[in-house]
Every structure is written in C-alpha cells, then in structure tokens.
N, C-alpha and C positions, 0 to 999 in steps of 0.2 A: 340950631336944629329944633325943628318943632316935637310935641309929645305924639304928635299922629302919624309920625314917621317912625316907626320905629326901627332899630337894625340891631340884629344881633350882631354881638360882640366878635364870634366866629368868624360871618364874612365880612366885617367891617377891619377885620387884622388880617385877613388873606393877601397877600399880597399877590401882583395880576396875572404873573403866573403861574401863580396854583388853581387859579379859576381858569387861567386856559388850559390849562393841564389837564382842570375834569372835563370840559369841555371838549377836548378832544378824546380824552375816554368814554363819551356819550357818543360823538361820531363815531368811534373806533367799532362802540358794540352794533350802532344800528348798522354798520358796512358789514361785519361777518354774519350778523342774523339773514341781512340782503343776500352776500353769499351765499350763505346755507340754503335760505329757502331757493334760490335760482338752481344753484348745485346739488339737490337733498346726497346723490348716491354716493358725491367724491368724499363727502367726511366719515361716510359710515362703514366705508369697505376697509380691509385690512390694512391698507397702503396710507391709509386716512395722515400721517405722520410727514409720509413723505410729501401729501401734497401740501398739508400746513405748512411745511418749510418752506416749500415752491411758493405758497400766498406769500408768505413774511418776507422771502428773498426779492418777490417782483416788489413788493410794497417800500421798501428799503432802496433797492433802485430807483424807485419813482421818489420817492422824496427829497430834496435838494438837502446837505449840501450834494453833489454828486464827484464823484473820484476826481482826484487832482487838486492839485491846486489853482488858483486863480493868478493870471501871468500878469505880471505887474508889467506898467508901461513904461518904464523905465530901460527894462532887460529888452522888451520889444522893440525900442527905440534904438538901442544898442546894437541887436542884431544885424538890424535892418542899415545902421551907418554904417556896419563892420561889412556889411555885402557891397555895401557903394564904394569899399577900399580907401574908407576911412582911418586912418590910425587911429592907437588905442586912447593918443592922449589928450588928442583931439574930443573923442567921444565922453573921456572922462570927465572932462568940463559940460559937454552937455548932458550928460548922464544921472550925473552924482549930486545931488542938491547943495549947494553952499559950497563946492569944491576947492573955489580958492581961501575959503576962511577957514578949512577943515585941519586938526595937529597933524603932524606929520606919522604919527601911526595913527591916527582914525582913517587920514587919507589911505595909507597902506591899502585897512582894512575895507574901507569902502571898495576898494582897486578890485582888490581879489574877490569880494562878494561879488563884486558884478561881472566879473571876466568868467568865473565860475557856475555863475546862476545864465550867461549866455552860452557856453559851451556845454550846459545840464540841457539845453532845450536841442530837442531832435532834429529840426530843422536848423540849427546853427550850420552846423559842414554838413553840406550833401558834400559828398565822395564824387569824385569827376568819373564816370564811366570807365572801362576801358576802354582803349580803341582795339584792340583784337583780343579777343576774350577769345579765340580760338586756340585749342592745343598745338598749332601749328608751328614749327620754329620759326622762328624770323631771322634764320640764318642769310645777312645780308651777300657774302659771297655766293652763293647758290651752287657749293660745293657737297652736295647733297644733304643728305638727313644727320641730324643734328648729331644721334648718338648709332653713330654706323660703326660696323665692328672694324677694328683696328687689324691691320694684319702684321703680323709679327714674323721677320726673316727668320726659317728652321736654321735651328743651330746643327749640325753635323760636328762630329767626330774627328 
C-alpha cells in the first residue's frame, strides 16, 4: 500500500455490512424526507402515528423475505407423484436423497418429514365435492319424508 492512499483505520475494519447498513440508512432518510416533502399535511395532523405505522407496515410488506416459507422441490415432487397414485414407497426412493444408503431410523425420520411436510401443503387433499349437498333426504324407498311423525296405536282402557 502506497503513503498517498491513505485509509483510516475505521473503515478499513468495517466489515461490508456495516457499510451497507449505513448505506441503506442514507437511502432510508432521503425516502422519508421524499415522503414528507410530497405528503407535507399526513405527518403533521393528529393521526401522524397512525400513518407512520401504515408507511412502516407497507415498507416491511414490500421487502422480501415475504410470509412463508419457500417450498422445496422435493415436497413438490412428492405431491405431485402422490396425485398420479403413486405409492408412498415408491416416492420415497425418488424423494428422499441417498434413500437406499440412509440408517434405518434416519430413513424413519426422513419418511415422516416428507409425508408431513406434503400433507402441511394446502393443495395436497382437495376434498372431493359433494354430489348432493342438498338438505334433501335421499331416502332411496321414496316412502316419504325422512323424519315423518310416527303414529302410535291409542292405548284404551
């Protein structure tokens, strides 16, 4: 290192993200000053709290990572053989990475993470419709209505 370069000792021990850190706290400030000046009246009125929360919440939405988790392809794969009416053990071999070299409780355990992490996903079982979703009996004899009052012989004396 030459004497005409000089660097202080500060950002030469920064490590790179603390310099993007301030970096984005330089973005950070010129985006709400931006705000402000476009919006003057929404910081200054009484409610000024609630919309700061409203900025901070849409801001936080927008920034990845974003809700959920990211669906591995694996579980995806699994799904998708288990809708072709594939068996499970079947799948396990294409599923499970190193399957046939795995101890016999890692296999377990692989088993059940995946059969679990595919039945966790929403779209595993669609529920098959009903076919009459109507209140109507489906009293097959067509001896009339389902719960019809019974009549009962008077008892006499």
């Amino acid at each position: 290192m030459s004497t005409d370069q000089t660097v202080t000792p500060e950002v030469a021990e920064t490590p790179a993200f603390e310099r993007e850190r301030e970096s984005i706290k330089v973005e950070t400030e010129r985006f709400a000053s931006r705000v402000c000046q476009r919006h003057p009246g929404a910081f200054t009125q009484p409610n000024a709290t609630a919309t700061k929360k409203a900025v901070i919440r849409q801001i936080k939405i927008s920034l990845p990572p974003h809700p959920g988790r990211p669906r591995k392809a694996r579980v995806t794969r699994a799904c998708e053989l288990k809708r072709q009416g594939i068996p499970w053990r079947e799948i396990y071999r294409q599923c499970i990475p190193g399957y046939a070299t795995l101890k016999r409780t890692d296999r377990h355990k692989e088993i059940l993470r995946l059969r679990n992490a595919a039945r966790a996903r929403p779209d595993f079982r669609r529920r098959p419709q009903r076919k009459n979703s109507s209140l109507i009996s489906s009293n097959k004899k067509k001896d009339g209505p389902l719960f019809a009052p019974i009549s009962l012989p008077i008892l006499t004396k």
